[in-house]
mmCIF file of the protein (N, C-alpha, C, O) and its ligand, coordinates in Angstrom:
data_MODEL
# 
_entry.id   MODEL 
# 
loop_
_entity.id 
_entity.type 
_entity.pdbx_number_of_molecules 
1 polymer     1 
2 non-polymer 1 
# 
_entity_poly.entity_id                      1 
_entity_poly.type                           'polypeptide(L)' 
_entity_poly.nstd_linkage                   no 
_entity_poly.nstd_monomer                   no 
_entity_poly.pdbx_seq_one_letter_code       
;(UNK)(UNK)(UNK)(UNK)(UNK)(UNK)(UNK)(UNK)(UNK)(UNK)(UNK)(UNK)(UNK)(UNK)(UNK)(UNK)
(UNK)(UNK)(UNK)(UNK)(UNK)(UNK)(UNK)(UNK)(UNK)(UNK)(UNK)(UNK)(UNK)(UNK)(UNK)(UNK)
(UNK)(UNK)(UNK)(UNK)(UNK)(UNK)(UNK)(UNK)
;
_entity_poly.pdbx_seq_one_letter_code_can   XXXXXXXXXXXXXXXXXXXXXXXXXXXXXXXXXXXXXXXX 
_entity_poly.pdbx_strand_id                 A 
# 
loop_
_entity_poly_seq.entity_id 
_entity_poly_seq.num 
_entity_poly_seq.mon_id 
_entity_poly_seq.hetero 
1 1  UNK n 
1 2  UNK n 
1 3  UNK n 
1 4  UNK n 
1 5  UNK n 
1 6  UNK n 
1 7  UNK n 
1 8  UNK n 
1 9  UNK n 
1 10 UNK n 
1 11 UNK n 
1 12 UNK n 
1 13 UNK n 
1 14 UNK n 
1 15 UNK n 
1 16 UNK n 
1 17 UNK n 
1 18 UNK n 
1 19 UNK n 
1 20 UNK n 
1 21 UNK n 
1 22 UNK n 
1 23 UNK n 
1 24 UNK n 
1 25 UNK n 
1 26 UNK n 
1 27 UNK n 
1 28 UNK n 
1 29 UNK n 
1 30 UNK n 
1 31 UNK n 
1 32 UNK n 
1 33 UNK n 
1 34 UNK n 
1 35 UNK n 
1 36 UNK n 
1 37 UNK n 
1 38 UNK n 
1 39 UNK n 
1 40 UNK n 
# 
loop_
_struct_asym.id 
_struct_asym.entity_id 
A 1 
B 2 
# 
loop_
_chem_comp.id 
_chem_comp.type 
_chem_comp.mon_nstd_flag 
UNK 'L-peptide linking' . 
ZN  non-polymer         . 
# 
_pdbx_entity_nonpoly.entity_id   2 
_pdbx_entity_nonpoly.name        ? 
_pdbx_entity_nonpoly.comp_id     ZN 
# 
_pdbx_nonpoly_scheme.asym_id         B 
_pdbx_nonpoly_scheme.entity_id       2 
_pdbx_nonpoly_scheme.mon_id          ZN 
_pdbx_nonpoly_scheme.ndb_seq_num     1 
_pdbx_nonpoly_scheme.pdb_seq_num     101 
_pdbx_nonpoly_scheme.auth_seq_num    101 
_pdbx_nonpoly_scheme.pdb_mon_id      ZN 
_pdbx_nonpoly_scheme.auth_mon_id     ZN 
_pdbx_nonpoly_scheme.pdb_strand_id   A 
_pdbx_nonpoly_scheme.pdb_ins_code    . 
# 
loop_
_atom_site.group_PDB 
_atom_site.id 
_atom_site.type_symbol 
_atom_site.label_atom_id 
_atom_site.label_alt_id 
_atom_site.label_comp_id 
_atom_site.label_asym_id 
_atom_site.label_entity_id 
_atom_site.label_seq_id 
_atom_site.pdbx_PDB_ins_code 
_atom_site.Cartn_x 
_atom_site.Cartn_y 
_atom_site.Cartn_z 
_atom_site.occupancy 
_atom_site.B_iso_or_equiv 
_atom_site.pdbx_formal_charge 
_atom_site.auth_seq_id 
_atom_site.auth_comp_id 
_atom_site.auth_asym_id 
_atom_site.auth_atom_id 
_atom_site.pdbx_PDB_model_num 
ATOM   1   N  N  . UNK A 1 1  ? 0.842  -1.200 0.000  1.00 0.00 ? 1   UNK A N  1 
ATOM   2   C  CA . UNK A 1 1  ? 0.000  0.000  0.000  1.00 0.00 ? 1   UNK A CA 1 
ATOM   3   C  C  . UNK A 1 1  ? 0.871  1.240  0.000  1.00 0.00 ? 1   UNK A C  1 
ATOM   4   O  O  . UNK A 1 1  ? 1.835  1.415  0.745  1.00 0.00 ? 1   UNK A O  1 
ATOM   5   N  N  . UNK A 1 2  ? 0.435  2.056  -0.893 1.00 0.00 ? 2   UNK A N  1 
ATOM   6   C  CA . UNK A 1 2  ? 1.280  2.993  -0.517 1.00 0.00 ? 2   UNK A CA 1 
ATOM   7   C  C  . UNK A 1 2  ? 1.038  4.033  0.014  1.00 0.00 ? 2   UNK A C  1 
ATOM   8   O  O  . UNK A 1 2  ? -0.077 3.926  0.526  1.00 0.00 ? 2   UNK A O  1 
ATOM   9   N  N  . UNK A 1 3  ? 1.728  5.644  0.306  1.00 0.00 ? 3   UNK A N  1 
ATOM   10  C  CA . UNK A 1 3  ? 0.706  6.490  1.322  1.00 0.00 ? 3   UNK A CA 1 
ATOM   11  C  C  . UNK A 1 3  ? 1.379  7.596  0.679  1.00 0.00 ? 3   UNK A C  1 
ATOM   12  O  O  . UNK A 1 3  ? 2.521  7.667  0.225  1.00 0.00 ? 3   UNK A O  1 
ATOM   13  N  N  . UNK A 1 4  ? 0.412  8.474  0.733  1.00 0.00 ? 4   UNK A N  1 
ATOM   14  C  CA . UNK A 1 4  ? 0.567  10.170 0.587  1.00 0.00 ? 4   UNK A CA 1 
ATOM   15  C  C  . UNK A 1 4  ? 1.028  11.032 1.659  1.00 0.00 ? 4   UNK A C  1 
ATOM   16  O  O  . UNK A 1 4  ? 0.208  10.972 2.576  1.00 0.00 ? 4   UNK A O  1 
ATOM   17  N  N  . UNK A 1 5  ? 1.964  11.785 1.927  1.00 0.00 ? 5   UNK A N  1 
ATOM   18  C  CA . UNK A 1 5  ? 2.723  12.572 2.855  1.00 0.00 ? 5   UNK A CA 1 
ATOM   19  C  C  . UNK A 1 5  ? 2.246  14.057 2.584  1.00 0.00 ? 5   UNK A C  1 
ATOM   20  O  O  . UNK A 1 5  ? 2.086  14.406 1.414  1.00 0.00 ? 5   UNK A O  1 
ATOM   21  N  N  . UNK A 1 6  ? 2.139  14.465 3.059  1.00 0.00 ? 6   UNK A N  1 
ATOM   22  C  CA . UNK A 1 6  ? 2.364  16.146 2.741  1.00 0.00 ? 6   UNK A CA 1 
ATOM   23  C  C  . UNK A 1 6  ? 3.590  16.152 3.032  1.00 0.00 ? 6   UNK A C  1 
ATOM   24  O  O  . UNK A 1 6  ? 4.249  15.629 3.930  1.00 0.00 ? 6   UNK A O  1 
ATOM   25  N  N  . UNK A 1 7  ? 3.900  17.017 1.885  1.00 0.00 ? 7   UNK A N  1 
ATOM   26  C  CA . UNK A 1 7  ? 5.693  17.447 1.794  1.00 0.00 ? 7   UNK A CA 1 
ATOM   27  C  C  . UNK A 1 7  ? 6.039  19.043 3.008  1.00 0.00 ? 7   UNK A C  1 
ATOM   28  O  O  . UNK A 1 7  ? 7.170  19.509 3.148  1.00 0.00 ? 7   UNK A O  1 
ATOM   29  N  N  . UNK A 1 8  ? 5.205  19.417 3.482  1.00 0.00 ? 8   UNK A N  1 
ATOM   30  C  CA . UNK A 1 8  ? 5.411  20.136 4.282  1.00 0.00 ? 8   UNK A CA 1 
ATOM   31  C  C  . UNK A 1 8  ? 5.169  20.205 5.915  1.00 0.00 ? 8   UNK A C  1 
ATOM   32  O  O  . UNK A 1 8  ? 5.949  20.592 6.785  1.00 0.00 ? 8   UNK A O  1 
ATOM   33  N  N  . UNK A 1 9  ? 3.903  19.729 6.030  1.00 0.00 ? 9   UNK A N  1 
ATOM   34  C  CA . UNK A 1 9  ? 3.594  19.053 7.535  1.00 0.00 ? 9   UNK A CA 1 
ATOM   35  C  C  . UNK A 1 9  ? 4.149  17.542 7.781  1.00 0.00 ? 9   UNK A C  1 
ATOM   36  O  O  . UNK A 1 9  ? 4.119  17.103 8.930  1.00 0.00 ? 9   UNK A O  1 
ATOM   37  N  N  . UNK A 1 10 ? 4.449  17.067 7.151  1.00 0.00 ? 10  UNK A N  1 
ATOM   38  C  CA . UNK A 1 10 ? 5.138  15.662 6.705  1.00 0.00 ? 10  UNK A CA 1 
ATOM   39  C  C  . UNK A 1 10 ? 3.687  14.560 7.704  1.00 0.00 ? 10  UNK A C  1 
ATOM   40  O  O  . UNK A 1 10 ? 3.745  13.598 8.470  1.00 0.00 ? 10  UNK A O  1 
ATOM   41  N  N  . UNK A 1 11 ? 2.868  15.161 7.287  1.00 0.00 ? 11  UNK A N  1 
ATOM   42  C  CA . UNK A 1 11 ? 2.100  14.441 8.105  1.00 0.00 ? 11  UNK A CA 1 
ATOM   43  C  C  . UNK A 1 11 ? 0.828  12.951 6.939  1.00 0.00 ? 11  UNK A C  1 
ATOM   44  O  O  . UNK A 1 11 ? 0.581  13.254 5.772  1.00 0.00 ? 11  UNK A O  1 
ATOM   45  N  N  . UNK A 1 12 ? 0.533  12.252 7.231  1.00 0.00 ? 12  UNK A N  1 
ATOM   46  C  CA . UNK A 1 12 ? -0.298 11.242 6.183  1.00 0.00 ? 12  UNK A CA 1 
ATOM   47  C  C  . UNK A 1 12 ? -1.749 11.743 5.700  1.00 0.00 ? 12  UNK A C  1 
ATOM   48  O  O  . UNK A 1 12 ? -2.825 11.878 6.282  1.00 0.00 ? 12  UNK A O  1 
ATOM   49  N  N  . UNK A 1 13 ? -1.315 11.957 4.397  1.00 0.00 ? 13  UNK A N  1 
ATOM   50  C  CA . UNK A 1 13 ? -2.859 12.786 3.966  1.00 0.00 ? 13  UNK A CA 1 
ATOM   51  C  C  . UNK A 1 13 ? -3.506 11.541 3.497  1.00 0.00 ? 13  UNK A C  1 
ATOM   52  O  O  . UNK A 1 13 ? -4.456 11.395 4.267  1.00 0.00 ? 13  UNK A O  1 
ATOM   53  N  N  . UNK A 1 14 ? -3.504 10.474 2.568  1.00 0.00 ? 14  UNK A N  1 
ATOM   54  C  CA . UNK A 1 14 ? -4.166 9.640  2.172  1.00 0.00 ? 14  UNK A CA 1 
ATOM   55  C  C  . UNK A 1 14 ? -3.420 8.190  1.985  1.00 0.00 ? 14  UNK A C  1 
ATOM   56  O  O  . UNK A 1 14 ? -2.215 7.972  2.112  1.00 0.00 ? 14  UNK A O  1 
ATOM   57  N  N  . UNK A 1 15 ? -4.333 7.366  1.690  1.00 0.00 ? 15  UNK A N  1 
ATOM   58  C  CA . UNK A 1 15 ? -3.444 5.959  1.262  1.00 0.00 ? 15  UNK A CA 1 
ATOM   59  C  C  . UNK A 1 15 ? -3.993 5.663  -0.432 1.00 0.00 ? 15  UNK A C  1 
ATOM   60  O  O  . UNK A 1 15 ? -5.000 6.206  -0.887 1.00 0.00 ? 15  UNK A O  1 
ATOM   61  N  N  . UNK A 1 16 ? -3.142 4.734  -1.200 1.00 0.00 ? 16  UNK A N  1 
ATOM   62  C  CA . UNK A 1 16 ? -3.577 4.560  -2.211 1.00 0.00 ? 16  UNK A CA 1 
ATOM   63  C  C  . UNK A 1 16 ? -3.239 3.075  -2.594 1.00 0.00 ? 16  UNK A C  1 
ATOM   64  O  O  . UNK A 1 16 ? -2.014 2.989  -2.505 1.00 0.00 ? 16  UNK A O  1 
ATOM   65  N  N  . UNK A 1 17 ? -3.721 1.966  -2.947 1.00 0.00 ? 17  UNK A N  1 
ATOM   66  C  CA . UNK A 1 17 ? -3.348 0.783  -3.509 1.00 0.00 ? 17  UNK A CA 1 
ATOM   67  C  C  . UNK A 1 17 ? -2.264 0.790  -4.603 1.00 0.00 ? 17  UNK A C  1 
ATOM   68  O  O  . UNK A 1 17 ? -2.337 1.410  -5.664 1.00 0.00 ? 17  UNK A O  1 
ATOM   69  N  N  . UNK A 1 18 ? -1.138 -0.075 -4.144 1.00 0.00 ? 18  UNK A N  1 
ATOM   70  C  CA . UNK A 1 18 ? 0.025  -0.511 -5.001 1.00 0.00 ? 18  UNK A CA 1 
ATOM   71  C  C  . UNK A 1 18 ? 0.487  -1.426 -4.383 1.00 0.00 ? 18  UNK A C  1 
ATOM   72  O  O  . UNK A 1 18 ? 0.366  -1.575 -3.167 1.00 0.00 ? 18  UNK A O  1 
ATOM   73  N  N  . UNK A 1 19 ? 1.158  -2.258 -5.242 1.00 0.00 ? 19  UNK A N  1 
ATOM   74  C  CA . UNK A 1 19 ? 1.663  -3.743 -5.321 1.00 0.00 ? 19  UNK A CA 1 
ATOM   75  C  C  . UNK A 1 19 ? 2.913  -3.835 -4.187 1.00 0.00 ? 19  UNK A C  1 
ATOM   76  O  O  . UNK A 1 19 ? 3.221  -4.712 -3.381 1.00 0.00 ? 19  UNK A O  1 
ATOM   77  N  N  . UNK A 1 20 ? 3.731  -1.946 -4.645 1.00 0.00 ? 20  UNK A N  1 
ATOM   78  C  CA . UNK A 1 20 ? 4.917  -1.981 -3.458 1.00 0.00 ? 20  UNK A CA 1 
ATOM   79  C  C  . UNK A 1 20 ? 4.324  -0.948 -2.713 1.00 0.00 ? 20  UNK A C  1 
ATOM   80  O  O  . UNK A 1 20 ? 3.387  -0.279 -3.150 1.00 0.00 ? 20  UNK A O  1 
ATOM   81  N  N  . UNK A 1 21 ? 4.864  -0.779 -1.532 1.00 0.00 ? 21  UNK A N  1 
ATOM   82  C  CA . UNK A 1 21 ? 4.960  0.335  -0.582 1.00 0.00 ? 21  UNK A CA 1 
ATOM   83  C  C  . UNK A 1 21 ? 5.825  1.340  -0.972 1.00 0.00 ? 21  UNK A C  1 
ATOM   84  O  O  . UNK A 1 21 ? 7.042  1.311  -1.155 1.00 0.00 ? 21  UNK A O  1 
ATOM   85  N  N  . UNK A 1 22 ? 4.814  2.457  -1.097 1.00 0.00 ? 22  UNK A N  1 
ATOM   86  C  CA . UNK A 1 22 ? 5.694  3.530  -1.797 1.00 0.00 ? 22  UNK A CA 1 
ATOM   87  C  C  . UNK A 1 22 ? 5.603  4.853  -1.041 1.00 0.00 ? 22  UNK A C  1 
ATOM   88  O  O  . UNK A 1 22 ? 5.276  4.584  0.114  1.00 0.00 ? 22  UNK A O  1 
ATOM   89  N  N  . UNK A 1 23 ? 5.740  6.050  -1.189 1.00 0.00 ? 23  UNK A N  1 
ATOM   90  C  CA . UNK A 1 23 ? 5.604  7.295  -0.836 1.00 0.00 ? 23  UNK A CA 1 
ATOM   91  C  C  . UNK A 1 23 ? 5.400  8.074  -1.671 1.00 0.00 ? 23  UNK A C  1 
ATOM   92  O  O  . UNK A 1 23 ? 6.112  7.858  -2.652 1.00 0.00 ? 23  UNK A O  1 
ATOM   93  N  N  . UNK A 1 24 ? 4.391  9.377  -1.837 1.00 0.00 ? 24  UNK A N  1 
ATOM   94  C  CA . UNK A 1 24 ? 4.096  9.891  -2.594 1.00 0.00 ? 24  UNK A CA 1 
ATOM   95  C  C  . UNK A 1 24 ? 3.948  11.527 -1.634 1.00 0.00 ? 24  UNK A C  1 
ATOM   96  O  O  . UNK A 1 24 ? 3.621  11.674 -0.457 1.00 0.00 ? 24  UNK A O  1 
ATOM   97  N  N  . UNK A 1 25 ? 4.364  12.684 -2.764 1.00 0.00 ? 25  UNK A N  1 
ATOM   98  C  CA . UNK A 1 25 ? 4.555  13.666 -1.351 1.00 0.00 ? 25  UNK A CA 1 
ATOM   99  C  C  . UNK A 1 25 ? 3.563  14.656 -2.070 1.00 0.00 ? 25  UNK A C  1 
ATOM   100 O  O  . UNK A 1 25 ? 3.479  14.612 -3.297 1.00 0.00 ? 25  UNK A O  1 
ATOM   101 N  N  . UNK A 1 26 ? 2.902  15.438 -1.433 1.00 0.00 ? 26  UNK A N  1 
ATOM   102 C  CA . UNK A 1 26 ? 1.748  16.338 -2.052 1.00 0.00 ? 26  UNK A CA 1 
ATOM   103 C  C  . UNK A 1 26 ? 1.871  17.554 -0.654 1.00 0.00 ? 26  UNK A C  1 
ATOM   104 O  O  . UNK A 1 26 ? 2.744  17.737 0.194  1.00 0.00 ? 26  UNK A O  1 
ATOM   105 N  N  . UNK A 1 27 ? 0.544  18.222 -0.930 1.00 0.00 ? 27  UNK A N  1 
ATOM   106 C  CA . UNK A 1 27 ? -0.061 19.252 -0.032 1.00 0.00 ? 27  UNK A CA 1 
ATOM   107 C  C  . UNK A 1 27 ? -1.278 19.117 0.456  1.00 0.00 ? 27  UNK A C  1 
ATOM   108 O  O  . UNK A 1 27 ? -2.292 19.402 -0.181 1.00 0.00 ? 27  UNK A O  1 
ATOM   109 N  N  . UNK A 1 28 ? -1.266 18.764 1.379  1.00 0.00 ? 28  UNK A N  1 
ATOM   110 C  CA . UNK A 1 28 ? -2.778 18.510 2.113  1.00 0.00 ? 28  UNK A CA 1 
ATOM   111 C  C  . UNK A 1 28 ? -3.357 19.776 2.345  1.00 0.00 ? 28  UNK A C  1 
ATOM   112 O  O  . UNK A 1 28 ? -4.367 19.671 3.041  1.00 0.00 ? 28  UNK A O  1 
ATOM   113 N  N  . UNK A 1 29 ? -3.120 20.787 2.057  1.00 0.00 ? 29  UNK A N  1 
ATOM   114 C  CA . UNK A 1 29 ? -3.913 22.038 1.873  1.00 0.00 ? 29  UNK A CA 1 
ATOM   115 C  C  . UNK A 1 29 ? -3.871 22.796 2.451  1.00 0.00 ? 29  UNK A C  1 
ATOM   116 O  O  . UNK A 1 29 ? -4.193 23.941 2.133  1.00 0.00 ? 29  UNK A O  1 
ATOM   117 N  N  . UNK A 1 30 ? -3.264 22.268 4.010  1.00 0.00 ? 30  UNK A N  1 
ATOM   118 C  CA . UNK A 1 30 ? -2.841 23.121 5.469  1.00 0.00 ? 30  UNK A CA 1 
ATOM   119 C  C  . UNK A 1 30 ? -1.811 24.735 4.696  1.00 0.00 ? 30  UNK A C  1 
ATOM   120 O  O  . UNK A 1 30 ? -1.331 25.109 3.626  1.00 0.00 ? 30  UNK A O  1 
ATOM   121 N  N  . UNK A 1 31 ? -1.959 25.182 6.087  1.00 0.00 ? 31  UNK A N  1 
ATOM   122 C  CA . UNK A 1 31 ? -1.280 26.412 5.896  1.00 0.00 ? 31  UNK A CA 1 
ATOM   123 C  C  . UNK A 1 31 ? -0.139 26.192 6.255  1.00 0.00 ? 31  UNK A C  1 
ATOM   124 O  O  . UNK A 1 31 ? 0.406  27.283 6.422  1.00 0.00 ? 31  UNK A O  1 
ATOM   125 N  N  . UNK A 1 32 ? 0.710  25.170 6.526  1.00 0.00 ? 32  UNK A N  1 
ATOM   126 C  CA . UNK A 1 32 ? 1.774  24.737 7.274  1.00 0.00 ? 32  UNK A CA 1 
ATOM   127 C  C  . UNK A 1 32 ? 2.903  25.293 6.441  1.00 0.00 ? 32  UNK A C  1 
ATOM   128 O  O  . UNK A 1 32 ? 3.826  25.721 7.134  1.00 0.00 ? 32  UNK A O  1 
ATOM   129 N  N  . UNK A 1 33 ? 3.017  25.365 5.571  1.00 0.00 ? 33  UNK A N  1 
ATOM   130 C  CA . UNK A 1 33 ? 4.138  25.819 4.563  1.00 0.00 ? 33  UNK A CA 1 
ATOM   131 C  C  . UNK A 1 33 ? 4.320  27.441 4.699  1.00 0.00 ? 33  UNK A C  1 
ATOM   132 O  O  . UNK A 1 33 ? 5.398  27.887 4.305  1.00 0.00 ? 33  UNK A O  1 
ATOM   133 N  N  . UNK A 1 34 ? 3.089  28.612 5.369  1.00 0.00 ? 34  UNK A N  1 
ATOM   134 C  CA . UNK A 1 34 ? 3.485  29.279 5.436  1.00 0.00 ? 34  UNK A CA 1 
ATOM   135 C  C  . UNK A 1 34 ? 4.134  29.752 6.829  1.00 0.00 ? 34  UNK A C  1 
ATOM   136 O  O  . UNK A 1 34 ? 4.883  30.670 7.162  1.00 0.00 ? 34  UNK A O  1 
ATOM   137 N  N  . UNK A 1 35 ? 3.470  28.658 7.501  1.00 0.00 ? 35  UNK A N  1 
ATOM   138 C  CA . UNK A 1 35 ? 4.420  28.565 8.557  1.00 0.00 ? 35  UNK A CA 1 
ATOM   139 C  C  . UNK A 1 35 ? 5.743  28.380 8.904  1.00 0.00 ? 35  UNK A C  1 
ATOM   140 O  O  . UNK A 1 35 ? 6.334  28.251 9.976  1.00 0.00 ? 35  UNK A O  1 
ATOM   141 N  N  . UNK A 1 36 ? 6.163  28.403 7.399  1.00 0.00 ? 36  UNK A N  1 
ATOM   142 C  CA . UNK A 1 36 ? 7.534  27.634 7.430  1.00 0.00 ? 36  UNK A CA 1 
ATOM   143 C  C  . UNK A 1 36 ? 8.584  29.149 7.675  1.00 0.00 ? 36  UNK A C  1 
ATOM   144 O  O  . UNK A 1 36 ? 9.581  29.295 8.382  1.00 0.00 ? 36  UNK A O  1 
ATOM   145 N  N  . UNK A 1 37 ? 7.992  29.949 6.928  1.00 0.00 ? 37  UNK A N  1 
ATOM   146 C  CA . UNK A 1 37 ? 8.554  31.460 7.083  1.00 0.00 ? 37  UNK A CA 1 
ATOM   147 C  C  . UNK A 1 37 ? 8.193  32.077 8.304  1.00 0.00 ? 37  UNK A C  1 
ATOM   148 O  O  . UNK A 1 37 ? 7.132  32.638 8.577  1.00 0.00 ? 37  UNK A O  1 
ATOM   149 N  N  . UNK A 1 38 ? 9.140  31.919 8.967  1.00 0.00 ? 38  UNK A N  1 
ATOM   150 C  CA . UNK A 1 38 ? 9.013  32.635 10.506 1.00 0.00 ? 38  UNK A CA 1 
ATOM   151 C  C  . UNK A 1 38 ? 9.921  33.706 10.428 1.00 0.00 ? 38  UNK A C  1 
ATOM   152 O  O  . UNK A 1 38 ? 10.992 33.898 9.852  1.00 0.00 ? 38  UNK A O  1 
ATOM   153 N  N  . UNK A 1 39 ? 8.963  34.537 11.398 1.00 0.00 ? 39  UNK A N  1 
ATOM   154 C  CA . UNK A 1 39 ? 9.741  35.633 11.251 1.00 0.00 ? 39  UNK A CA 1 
ATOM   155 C  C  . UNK A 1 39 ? 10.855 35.754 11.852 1.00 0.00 ? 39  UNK A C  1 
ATOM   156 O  O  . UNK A 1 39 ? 10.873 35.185 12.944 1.00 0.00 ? 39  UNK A O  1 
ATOM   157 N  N  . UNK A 1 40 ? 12.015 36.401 11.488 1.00 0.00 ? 40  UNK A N  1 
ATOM   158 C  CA . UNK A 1 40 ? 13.145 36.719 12.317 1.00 0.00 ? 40  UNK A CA 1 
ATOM   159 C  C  . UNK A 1 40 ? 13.469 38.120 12.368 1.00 0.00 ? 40  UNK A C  1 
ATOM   160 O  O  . UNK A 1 40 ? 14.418 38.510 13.048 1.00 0.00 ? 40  UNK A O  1 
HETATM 161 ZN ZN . ZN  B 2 .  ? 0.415  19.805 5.404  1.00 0.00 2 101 ZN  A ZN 1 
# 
């Protein structure tokens, strides 16, 4: 089985059927990425 990551919250957005176990990296839609810019 394989699973969907968000590439920014690195957290499991979905699963999807496959033969191997794989990883697949997307955006679950969160605002987390603009979180990534903190201020300094
Ligand atoms: Zn996310």
């Amino acid at each position: 089985m394989g699973t969907i990551v968000c590439q920014t919250c690195n957290s499991t957005i979905d699963y999807f059927e496959d033969e191997k176990v794989s990883v697949l990296y997307a955006k679950c839609g969160c605002s987390c990425d603009q979180n990534d810019k903190t201020e300094k």
